[in-house]
LOKOL-23306 format. One record per atom (N, C-alpha, C): x, y, z; atom name. Coordinates in Angstrom, 2 decimals. Atoms other than C-alpha are relative to their C-alpha. Example, Ala and Ser with C-alpha at 12.3 -4.5 7.8 and 13.67 -1.06 7.14 Angstrom:
+---------+---------+---------+------+
|      xx |      yy |      zz | atom |
+---------+---------+---------+------+
|    0.89 |   -1.19 |    0.00 |    N |
|   12.30 |   -4.50 |    7.80 |   CA |
|    0.90 |    1.20 |    0.00 |    C |
|   -0.82 |   -1.19 |   -0.06 |    N |
|   13.67 |   -1.06 |    7.14 |   CA |
|   -0.77 |    1.09 |    0.73 |    C |
+---------+---------+---------+------+
END
This chain:
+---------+---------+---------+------+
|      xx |      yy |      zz | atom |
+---------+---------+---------+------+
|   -0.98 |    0.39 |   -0.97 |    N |
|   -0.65 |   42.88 |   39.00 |   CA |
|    1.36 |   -0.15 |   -0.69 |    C |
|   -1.64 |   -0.34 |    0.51 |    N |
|    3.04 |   43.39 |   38.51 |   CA |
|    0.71 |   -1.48 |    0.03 |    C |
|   -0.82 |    1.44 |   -0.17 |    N |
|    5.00 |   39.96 |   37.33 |   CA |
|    1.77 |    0.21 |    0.06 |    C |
|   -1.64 |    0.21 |   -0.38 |    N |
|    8.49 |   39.43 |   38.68 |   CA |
|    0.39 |   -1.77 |   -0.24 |    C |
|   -1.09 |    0.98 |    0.20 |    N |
|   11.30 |   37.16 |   37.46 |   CA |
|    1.08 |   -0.13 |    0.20 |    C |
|   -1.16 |   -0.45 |   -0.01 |    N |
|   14.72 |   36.49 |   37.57 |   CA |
|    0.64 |   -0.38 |   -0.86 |    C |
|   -0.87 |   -0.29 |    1.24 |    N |
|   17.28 |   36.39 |   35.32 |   CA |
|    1.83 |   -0.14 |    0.13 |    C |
|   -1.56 |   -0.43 |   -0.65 |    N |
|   21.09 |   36.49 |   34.65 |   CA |
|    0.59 |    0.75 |   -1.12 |    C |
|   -0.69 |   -0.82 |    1.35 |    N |
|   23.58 |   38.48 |   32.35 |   CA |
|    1.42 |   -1.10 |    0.10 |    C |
|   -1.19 |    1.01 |    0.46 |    N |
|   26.03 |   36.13 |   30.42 |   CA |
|    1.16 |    1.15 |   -0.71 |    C |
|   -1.93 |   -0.53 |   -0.42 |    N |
|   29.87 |   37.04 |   30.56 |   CA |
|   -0.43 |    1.07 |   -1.37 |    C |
|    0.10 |   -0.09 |    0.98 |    N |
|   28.81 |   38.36 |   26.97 |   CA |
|   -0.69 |    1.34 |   -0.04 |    C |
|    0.96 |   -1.13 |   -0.15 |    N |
|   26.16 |   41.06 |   28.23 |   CA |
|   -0.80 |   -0.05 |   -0.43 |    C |
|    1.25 |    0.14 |    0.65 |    N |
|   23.43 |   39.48 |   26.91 |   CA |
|   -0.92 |   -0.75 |    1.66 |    C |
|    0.55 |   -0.03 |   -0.96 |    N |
|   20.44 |   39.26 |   29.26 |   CA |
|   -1.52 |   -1.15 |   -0.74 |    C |
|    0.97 |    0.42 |    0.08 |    N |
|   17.53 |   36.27 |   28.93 |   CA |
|   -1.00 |    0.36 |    0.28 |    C |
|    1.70 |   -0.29 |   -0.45 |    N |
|   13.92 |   37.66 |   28.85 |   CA |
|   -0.58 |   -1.21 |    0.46 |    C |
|    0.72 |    1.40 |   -0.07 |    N |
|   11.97 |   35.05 |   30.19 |   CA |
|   -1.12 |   -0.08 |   -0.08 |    C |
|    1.26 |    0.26 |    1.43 |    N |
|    9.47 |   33.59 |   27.92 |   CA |
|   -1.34 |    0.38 |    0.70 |    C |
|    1.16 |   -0.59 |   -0.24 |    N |
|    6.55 |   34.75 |   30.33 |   CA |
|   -0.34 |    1.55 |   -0.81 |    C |
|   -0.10 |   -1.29 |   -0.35 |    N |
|    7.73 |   38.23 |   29.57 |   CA |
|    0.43 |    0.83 |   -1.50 |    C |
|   -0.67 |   -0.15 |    1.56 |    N |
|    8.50 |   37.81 |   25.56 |   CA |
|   -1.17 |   -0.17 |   -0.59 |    C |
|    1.06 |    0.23 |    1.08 |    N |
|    4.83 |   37.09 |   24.65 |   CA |
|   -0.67 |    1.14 |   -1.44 |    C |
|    0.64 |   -1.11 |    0.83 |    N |
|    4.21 |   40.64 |   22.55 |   CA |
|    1.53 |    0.23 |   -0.31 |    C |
|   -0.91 |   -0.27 |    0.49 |    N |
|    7.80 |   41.02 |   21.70 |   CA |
|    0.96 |   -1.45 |   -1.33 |    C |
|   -0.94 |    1.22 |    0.80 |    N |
|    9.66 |   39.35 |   18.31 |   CA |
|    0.91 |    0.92 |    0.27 |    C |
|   -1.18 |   -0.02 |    0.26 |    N |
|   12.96 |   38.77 |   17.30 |   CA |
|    0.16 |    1.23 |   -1.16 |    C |
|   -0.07 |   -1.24 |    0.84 |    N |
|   14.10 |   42.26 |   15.85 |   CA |
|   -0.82 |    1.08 |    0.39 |    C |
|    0.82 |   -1.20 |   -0.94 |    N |
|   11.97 |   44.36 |   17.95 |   CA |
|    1.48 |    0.77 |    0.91 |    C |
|   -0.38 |   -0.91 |   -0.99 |    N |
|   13.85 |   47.16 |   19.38 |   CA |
|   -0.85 |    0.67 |    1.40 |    C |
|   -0.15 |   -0.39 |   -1.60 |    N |
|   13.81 |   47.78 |   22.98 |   CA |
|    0.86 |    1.16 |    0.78 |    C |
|   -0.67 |   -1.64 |   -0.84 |    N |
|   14.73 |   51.39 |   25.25 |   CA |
|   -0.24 |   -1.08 |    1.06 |    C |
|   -0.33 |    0.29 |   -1.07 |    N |
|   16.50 |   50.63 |   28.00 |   CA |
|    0.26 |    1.47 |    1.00 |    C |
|    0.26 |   -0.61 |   -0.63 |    N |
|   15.85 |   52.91 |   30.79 |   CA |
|    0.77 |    0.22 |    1.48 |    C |
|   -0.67 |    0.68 |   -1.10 |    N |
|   17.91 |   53.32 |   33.93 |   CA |
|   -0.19 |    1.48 |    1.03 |    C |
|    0.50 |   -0.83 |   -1.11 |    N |
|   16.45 |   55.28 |   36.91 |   CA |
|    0.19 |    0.20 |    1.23 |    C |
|   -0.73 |    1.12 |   -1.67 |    N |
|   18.68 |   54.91 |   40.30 |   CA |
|    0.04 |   -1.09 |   -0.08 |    C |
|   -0.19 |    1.86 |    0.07 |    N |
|   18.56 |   51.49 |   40.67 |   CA |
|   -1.05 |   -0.07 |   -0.89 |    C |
|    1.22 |    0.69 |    1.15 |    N |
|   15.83 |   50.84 |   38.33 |   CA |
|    1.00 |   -0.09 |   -1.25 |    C |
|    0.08 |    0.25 |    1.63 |    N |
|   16.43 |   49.32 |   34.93 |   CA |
|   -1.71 |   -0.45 |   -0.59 |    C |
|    1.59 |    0.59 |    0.47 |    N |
|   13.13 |   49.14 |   32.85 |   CA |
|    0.27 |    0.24 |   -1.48 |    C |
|   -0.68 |    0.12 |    1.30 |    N |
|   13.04 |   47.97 |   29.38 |   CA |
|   -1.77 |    0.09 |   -0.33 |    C |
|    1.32 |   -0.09 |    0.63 |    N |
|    9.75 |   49.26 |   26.90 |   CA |
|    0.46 |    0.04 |   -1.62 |    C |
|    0.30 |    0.26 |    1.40 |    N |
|    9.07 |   48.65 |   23.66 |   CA |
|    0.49 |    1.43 |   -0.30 |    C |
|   -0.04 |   -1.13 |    1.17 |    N |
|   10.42 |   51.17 |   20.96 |   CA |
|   -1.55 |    0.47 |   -0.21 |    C |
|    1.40 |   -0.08 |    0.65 |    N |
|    6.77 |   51.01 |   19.38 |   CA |
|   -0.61 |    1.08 |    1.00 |    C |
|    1.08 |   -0.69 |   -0.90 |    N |
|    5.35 |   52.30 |   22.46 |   CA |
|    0.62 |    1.54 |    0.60 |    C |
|   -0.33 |   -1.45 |   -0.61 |    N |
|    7.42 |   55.94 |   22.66 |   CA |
|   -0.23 |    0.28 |   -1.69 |    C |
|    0.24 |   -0.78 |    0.87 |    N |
|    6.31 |   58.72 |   19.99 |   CA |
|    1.64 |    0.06 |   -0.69 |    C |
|   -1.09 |    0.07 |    1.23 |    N |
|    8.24 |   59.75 |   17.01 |   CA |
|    1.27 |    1.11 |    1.07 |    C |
|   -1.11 |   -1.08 |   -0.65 |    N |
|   10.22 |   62.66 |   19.35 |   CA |
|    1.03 |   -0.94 |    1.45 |    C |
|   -0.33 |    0.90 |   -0.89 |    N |
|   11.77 |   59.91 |   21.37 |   CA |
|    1.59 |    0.16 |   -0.17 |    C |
|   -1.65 |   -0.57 |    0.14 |    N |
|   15.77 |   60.88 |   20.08 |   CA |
|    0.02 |    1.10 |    0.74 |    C |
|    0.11 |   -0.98 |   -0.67 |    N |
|   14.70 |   64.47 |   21.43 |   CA |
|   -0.38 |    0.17 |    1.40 |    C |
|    0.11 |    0.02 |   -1.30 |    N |
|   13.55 |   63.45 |   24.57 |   CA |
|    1.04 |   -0.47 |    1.07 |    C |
|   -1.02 |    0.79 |   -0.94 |    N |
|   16.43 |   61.20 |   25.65 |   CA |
|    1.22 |    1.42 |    0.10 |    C |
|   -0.97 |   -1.01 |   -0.27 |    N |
|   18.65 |   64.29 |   24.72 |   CA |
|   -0.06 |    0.80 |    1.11 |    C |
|    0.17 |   -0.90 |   -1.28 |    N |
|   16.92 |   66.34 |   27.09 |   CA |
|    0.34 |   -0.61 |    0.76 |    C |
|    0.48 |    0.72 |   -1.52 |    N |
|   16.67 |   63.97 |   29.57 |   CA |
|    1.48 |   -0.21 |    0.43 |    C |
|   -1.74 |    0.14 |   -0.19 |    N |
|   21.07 |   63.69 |   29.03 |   CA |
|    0.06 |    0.93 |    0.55 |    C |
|   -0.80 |   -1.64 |   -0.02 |    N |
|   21.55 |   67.42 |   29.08 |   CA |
|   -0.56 |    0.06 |    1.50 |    C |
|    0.91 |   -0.29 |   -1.73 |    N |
|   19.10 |   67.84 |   32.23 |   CA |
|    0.75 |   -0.70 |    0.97 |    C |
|   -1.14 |    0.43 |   -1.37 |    N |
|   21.32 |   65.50 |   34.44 |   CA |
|    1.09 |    0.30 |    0.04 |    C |
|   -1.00 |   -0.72 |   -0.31 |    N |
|   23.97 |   66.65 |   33.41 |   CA |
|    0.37 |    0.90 |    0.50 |    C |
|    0.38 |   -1.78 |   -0.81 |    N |
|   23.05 |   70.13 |   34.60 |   CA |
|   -0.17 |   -0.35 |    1.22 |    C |
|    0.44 |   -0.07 |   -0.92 |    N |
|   21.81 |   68.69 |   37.49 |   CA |
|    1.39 |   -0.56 |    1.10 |    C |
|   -0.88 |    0.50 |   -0.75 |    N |
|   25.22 |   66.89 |   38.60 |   CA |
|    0.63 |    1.12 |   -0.23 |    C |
|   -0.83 |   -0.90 |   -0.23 |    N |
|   27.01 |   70.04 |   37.82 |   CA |
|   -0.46 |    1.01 |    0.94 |    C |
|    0.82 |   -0.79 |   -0.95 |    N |
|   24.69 |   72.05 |   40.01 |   CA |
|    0.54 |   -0.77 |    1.12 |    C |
|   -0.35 |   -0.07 |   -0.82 |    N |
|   25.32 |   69.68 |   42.53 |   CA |
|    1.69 |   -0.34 |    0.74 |    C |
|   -1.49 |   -0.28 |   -0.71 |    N |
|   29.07 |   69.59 |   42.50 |   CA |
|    0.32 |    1.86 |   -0.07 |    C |
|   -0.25 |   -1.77 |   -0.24 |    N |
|   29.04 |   73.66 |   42.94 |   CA |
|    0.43 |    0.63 |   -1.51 |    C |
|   -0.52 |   -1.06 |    1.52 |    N |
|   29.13 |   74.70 |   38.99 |   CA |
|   -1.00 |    0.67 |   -0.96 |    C |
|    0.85 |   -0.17 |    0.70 |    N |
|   26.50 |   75.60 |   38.41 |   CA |
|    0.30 |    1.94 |    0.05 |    C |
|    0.14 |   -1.90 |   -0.26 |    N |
|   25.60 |   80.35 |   37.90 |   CA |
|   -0.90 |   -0.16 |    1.15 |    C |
|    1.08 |   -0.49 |   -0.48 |    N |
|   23.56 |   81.96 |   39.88 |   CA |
|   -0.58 |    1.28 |   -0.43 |    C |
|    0.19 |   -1.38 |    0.33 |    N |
|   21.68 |   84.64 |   39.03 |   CA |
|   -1.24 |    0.64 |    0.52 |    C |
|    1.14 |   -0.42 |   -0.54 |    N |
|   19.25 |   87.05 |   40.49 |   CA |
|   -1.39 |    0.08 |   -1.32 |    C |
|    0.79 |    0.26 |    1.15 |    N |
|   15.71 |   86.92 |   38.73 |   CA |
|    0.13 |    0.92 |   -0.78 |    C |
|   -0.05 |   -1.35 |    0.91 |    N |
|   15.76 |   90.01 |   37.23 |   CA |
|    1.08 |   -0.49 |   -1.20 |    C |
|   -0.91 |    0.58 |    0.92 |    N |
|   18.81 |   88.94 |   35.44 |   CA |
|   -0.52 |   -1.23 |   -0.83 |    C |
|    0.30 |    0.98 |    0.38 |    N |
|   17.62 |   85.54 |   34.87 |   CA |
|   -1.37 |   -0.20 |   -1.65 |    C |
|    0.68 |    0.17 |    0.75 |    N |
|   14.64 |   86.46 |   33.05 |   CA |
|    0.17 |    1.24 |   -0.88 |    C |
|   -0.65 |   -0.99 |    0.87 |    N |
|   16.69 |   89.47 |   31.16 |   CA |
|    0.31 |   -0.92 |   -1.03 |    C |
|   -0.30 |    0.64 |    1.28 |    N |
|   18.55 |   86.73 |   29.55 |   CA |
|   -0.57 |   -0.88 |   -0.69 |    C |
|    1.07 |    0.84 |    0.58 |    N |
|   15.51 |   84.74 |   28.67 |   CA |
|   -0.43 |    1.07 |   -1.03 |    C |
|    0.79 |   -1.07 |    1.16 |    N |
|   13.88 |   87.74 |   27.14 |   CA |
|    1.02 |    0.49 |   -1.15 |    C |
|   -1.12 |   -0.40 |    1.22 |    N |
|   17.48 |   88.36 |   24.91 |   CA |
|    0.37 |   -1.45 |   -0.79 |    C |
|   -0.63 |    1.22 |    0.83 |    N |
|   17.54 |   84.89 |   24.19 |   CA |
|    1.59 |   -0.63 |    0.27 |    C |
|   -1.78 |    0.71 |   -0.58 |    N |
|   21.14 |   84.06 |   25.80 |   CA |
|   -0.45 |   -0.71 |    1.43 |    C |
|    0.42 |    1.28 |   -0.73 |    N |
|   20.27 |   80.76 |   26.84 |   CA |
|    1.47 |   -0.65 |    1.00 |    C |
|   -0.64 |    0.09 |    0.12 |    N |
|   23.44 |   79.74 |   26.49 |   CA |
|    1.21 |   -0.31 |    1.65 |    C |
|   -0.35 |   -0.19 |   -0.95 |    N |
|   24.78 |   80.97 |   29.91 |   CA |
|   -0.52 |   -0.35 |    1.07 |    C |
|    1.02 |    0.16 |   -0.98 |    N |
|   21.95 |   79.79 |   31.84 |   CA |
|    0.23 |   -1.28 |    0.20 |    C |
+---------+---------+---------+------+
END
């Protein structure tokens, strides 16, 4: 079952865990902060694999693509093309 609390953020930007919610975390534990539409969710470092720098990159580049797509900037290209420049390797443009 899912535990909910509440909380506040001091003028400072520091945010109180509350001590239900600190029992597996010390002082000096790094924490990913996560932010999903309205969601914020905070997980343990420990608990993402070693490719965890490479994933957040993607996960930058990919929205970024995805807000330029939807303000009209994105190419288009017919498949044929599309998977021409896959097979030449000119990613680049895609």
């Amino acid at each position: 079952m899912a535990q909910i609390d509440i909380t506040r953020m001091s003028s400072k930007g520091q945010v109180v865990i509350p001590l239900e919610f600190r029992n597996e975390i010390k002082e000096g534990d790094k924490i990913i902060i996560i932010k999903n539409n309205e969601q914020i969710i905070l997980k343990k470092a420990s608990e993402f694999d070693k490719n965890l720098e490479e994933d957040l990159e993607f996960a930058r580049r990919t929205e970024k693509a995805w807000q330029e797509i939807k303000a009209g900037k994105g190419k288009k290209y017919s498949q044929e093309e599309f998977f021409k420049r896959l097979h030449n390797g000119n990613f680049k443009d895609l």
